[in-house]
Phi, psi and omega in degrees: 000135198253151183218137191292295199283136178284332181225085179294158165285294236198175196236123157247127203223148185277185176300322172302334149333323213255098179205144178301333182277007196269348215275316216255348151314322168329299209262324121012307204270317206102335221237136182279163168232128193250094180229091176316126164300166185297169162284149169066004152275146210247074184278176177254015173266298180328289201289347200279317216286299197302318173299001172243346175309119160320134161300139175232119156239000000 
């Protein structure tokens, strides 16, 4: 993969993107991915981020 930037952080990319080897190639890489999920996909980013949410009780 050719990049315009010689050294990007990061990637920002739409949904059509958002597949683990694309993510974890990213990250490999050095780069972070600014990737929306897909709809109805069920990640271990999804569940870590609710798990991190403050409670309001």
């Amino acid at each position: 993969m050719a990049f315009a930037v010689p050294n990007p952080k990061a990637m920002l990319a739409n949904r059509g993107y958002d597949s683990d080897w694309f993510r974890q190639d990213l990250l490999l890489r050095g780069i972070l991915p600014v990737i929306p999920s897909r709809k109805g996909r069920s990640s271990t980013e999804n569940r870590l981020a609710a798990l991190q949410r403050p409670q309001s009780h």
